[in-house]
C-alpha distance (Angstrom), angle and dihedral (degrees) to the residues before:
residue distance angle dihedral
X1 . . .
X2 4.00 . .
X3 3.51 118.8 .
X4 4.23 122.8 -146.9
X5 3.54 137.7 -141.8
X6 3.48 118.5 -152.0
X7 4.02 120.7 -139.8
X8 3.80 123.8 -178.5
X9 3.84 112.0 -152.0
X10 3.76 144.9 145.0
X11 3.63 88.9 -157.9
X12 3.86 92.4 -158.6
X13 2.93 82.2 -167.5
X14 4.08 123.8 -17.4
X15 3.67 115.1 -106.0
X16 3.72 144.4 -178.2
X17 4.01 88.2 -100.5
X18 3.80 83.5 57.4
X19 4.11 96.6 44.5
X20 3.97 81.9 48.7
X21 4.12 92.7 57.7
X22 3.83 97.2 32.5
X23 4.07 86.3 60.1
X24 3.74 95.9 35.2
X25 3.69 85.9 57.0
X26 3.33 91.6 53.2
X27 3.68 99.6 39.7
X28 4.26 90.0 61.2
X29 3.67 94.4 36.0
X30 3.69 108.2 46.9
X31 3.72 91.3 -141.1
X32 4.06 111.2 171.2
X33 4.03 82.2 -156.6
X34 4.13 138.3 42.7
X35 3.38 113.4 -152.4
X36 3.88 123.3 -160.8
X37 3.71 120.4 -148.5
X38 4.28 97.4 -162.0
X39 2.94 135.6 -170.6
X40 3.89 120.2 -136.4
X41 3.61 139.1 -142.5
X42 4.01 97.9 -30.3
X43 3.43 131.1 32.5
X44 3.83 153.0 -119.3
X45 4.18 85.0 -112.7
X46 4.37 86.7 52.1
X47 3.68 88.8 -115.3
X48 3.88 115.7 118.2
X49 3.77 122.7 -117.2
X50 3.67 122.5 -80.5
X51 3.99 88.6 -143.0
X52 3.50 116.3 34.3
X53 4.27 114.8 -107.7
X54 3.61 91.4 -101.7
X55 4.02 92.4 47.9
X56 3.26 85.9 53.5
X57 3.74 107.3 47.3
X58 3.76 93.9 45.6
X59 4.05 83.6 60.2
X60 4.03 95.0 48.6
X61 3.86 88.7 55.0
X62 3.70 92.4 48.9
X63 3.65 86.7 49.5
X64 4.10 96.8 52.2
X65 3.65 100.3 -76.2
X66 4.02 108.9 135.3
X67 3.90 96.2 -170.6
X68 4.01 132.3 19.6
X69 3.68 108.4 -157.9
X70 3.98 121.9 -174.8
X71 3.39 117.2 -113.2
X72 3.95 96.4 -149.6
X73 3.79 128.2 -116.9
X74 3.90 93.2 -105.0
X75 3.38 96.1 53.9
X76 3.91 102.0 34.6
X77 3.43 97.8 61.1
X78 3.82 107.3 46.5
X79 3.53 133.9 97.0
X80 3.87 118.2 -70.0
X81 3.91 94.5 -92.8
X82 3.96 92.6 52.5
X83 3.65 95.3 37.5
X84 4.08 91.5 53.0
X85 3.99 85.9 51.2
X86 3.34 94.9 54.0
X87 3.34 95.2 47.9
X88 3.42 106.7 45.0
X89 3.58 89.4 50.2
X90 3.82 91.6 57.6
X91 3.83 85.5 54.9
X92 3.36 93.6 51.6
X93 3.92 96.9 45.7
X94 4.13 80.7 53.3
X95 3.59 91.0 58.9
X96 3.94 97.1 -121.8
X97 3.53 110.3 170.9
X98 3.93 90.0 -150.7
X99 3.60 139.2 19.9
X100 3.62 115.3 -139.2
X101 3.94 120.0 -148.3
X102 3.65 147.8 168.9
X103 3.61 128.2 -123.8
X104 3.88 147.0 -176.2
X105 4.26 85.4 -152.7
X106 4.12 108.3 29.7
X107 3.52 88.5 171.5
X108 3.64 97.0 55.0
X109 3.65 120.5 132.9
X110 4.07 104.9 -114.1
X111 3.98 93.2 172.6
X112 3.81 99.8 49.4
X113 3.91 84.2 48.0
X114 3.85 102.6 42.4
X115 4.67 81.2 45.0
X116 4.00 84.8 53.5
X117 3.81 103.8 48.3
X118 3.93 124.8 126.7
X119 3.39 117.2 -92.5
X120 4.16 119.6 -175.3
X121 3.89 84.2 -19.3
X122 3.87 106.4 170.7
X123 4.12 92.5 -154.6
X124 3.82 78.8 67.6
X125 4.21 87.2 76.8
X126 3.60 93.4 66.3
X127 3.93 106.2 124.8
X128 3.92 94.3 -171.2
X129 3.95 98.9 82.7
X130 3.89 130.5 23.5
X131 3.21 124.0 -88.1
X132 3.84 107.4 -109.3
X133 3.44 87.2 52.2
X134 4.04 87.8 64.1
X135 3.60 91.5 38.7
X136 3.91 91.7 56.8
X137 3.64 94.2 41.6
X138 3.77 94.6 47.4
X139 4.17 85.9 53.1
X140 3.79 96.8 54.4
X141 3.46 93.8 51.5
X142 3.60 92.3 53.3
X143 4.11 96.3 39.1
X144 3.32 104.2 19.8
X145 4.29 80.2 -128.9
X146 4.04 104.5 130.1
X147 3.87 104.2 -143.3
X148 3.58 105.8 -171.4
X149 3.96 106.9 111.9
X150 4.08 109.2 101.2
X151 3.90 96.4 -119.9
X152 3.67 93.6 38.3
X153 3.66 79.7 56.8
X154 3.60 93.9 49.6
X155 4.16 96.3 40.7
X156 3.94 83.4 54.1
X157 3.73 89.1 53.5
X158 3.54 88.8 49.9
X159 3.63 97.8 49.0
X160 3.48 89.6 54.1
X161 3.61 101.9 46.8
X162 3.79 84.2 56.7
X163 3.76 94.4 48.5
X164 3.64 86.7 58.3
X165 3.76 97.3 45.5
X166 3.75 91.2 54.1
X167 3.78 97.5 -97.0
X168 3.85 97.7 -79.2
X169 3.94 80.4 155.6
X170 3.60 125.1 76.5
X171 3.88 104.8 -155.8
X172 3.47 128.6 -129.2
X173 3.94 115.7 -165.5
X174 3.90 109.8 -165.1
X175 3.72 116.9 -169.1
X176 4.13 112.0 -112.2
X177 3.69 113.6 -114.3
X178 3.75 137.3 -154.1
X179 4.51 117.4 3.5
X180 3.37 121.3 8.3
X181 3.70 124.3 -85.4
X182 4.03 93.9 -94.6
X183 3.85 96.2 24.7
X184 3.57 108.5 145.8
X185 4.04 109.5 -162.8
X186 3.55 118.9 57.0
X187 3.66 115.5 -99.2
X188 4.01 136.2 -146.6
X189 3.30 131.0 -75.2
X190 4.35 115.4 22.5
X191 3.46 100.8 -65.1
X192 4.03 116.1 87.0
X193 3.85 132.4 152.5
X194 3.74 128.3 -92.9
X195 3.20 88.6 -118.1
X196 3.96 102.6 56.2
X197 4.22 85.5 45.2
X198 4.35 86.9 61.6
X199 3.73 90.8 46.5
X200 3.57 86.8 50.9
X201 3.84 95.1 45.2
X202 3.82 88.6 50.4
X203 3.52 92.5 48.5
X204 3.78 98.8 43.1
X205 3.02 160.7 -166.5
X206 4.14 86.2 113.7
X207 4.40 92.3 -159.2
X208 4.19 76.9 113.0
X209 3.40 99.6 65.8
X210 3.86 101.1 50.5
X211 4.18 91.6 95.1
X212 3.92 92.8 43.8
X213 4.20 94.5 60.0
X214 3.76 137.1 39.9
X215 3.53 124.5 -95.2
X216 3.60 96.4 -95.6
X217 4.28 95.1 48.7
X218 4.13 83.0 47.3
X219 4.15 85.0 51.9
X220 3.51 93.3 51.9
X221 3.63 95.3 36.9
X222 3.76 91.7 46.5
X223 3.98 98.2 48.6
X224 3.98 111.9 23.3
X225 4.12 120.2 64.5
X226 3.93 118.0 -110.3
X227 3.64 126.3 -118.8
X228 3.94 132.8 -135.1
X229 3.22 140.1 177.0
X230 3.78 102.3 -104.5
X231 3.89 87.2 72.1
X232 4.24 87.2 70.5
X233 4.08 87.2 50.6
X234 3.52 98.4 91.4
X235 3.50 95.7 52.5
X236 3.96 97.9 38.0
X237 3.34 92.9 46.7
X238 4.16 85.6 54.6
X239 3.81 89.3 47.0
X240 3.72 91.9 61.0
X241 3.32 100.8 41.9
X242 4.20 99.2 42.9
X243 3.92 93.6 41.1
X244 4.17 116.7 84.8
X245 3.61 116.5 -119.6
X246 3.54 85.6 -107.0
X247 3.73 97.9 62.0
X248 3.84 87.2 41.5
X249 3.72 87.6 64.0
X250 3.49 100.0 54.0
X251 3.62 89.3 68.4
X252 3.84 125.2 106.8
X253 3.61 116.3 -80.2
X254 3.76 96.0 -6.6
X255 3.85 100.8 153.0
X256 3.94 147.2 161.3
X257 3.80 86.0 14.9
X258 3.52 96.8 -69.1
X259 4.25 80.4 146.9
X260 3.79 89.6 79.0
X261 3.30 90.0 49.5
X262 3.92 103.0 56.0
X263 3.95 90.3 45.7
X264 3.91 93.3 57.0
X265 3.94 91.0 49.0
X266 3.77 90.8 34.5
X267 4.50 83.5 57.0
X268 3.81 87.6 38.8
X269 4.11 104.3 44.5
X270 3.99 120.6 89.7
X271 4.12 84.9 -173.1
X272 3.77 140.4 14.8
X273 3.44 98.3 -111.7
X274 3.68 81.8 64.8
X275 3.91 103.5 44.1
X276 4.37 82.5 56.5
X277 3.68 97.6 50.8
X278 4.29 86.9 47.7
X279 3.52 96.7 51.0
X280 4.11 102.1 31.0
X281 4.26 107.8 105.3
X282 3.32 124.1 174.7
X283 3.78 89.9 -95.1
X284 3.83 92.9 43.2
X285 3.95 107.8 63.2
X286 4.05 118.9 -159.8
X287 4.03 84.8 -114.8
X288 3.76 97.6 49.7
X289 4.41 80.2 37.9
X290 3.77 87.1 54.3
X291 3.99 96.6 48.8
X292 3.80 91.8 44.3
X293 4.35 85.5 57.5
X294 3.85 88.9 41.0
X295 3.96 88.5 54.0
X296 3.77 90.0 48.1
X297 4.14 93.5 54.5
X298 3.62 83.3 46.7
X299 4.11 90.4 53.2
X300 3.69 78.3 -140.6
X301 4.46 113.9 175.6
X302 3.53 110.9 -160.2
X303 4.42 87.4 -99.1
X304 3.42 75.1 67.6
X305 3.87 104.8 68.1
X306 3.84 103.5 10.4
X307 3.95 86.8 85.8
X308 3.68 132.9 111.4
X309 3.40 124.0 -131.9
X310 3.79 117.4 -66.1
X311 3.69 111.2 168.6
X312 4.25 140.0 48.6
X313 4.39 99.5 -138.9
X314 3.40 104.7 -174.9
X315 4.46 106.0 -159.9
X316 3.54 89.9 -176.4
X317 3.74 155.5 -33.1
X318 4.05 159.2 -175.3
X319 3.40 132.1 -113.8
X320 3.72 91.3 -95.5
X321 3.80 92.7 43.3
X322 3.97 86.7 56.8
X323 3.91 96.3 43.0
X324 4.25 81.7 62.6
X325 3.79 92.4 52.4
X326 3.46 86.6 50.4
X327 3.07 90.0 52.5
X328 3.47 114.6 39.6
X329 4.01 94.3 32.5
X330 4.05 93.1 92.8
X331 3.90 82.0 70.5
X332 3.55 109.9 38.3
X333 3.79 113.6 118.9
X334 3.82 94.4 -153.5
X335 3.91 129.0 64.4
X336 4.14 107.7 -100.5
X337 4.19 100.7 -146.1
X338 4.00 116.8 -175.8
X339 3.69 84.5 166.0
X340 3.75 127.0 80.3
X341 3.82 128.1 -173.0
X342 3.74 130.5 141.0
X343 4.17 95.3 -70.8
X344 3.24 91.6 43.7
X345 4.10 88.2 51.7
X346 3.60 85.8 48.3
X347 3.30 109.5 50.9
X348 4.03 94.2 33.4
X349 3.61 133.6 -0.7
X350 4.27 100.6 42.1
X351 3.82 98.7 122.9
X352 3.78 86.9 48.2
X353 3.33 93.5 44.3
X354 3.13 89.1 54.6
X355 3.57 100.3 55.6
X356 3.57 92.8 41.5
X357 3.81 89.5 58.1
X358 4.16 94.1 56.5
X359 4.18 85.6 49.4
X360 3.68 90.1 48.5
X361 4.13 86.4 46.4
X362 3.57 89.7 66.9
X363 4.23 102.9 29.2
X364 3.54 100.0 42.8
X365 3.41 85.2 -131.4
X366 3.87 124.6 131.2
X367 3.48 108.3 -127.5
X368 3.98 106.2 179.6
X369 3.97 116.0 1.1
X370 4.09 103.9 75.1
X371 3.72 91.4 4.8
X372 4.33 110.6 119.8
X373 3.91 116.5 168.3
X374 3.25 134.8 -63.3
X375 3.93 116.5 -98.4
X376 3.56 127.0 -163.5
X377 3.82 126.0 -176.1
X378 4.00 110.0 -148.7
């Protein structure tokens, strides 16, 4: 029988810090099988993808990935607590044994943290600072644990999404190598952030970044054109200012009349560098800023998001990541579809749809319609 580790990623794009975790986990494990939990066209951040998800997967299974499985709209753009649920719970429902992640603080004690979070806290109604920042600050006090790193943040989330699945995980901390999580410059040595290799695809020429990714990321980086968020302005920024503030607060996680807000700056900004820095407070950050705009593109109502997973999409795998769905798939509890037509968009896949429709508006490339999984012989 073939045993599965479970990784959560965006891999935006795949990189040598990524390669090193993905065979680490493997290494202390003894998993037959990686699994990838992906992300697809948009991300937890609200920005889209600078490689589309199938771009993407094809590199991770060139790079030792055995199974690329989409981490769906309403979970993969949420804030770190909702996005760990719903990814842990599509781990689970894949029946991986383990789930495999990096961290700033392996050693970190989840349980002591997950026993000591607020409950009905009233500090919690403060509107003058954001929320995680309360959160965090409410934890060390109790623990004495400072939780401010972004994947400590996101193993916590993890931990705790387990916890309150029953622990069908066992959890695998693997200490974070090479720049920090939101570096932006390239560091020494061949391991860099994500985030430095985007600043350096925007800022071109890429030549830089061929020693920082594996062959297959430098491919795709090397032949295929990036995509950022300032491609989506023109048509966010005519969302917000065509819709009625009535429609505007129908939207996910529109609040405290923040809509009024983003359809002044949206009239007022030439670019959308400029519509963020009008409508960021100190209780609005440009991440949770960037989500809220994502959610209006999508059109997406709160039924919309405040789902849990219902659906196994497989983007792609190898011959040994389709001998485990074969083998596991007499015991999966959700429907597996590599197929997509209009019922299936319907009944399943319309926020990702969705999104995948905007990326394809600006690639050219389809994204769902006449798209099956990726297979790779090796």
């Amino acid at each position: 029988m073939l045993s599965a580790v479970g990784i959560v990623s965006e891999y935006n794009p795949f990189h040598n810090g990524h390669r090193y975790q993905l065979e680490r986990a493997k290494a202390i494990t003894g998993a037959d099988v990686v699994i990838a939990i992906m992300s697809g066209n948009w991300l937890q951040r609200g920005e889209p993808a600078v490689y589309d998800k199938w771009q993407r997967a094809r590199a991770a299974l060139l790079s030792g990935v055995d199974l690329v499985i989409e981490l769906p709209f309403y979970a993969a753009v949420q804030p770190s607590h909702l996005f760990s649920a719903g990814a842990v719970r599509l781990a689970a429902a894949i029946k991986c044994q383990w789930l495999a992640f990096g961290a700033e603080n392996p050693t970190m004690n989840y349980q002591e943290l997950i026993d000591n979070q607020p409950r009905h806290d009233p500090s919690f109604k403060q509107f003058d600072r954001p929320y995680a920042s309360i959160f965090q600050d409410y934890l060390y006090e109790k623990t004495g644990i400072r939780l401010n790193q972004p994947n400590d943040i996101l193993a916590f989330g993890y931990a705790n999404a387990n916890h309150q699945l029953g622990s069908p995980l066992q959890l695998m901390p693997i200490q974070r190598v090479g720049g920090a999580h939101n570096d932006n410059e390239l560091t020494a040595g061949n391991v860099t952030s994500a985030s430095s290799i985007r600043t350096a695809i925007k800022a071109g020429p890429v030549s830089s970044l061929k020693h920082f990714v594996p062959t297959p990321s430098w491919e795709m980086i090397s032949t295929n054109q990036p995509v950022f968020a300032e491609r989506f302005w023109p048509m966010l920024r005519f969302e917000l200012i065509e819709a009625p503030i009535s429609q505007l607060q129908k939207i996910y996680q529109m609040t405290e009349g923040i809509e009024y807000r983003l359809k002044q700056a949206a009239i007022s900004a030439a670019t959308l560098s400029d519509f963020l820095h009008l409508v960021k407070t100190k209780r609005y950050t440009y991440t949770r800023i960037q989500r809220l705009c994502s959610y209006v593109l999508m059109h997406a109502a709160t039924s919309d998001m405040q789902v849990t997973p219902q659906y196994i999409r497989p983007l792609g795998f190898t011959e040994v990541g389709r001998r485990y769905l074969n083998q596991v798939k007499g015991d999966l509890s959700l429907p597996v579809i590599s197929k997509v037509n209009q019922d299936v968009v319907t009944d399943y896949l319309n926020m990702d749809f969705k999104s995948g429709m905007l990326m394809e508006m600006v690639t050219g490339a389809h994204q769902d319609f006449y798209r099956h999984p990726i297979i790779l012989e090796k």
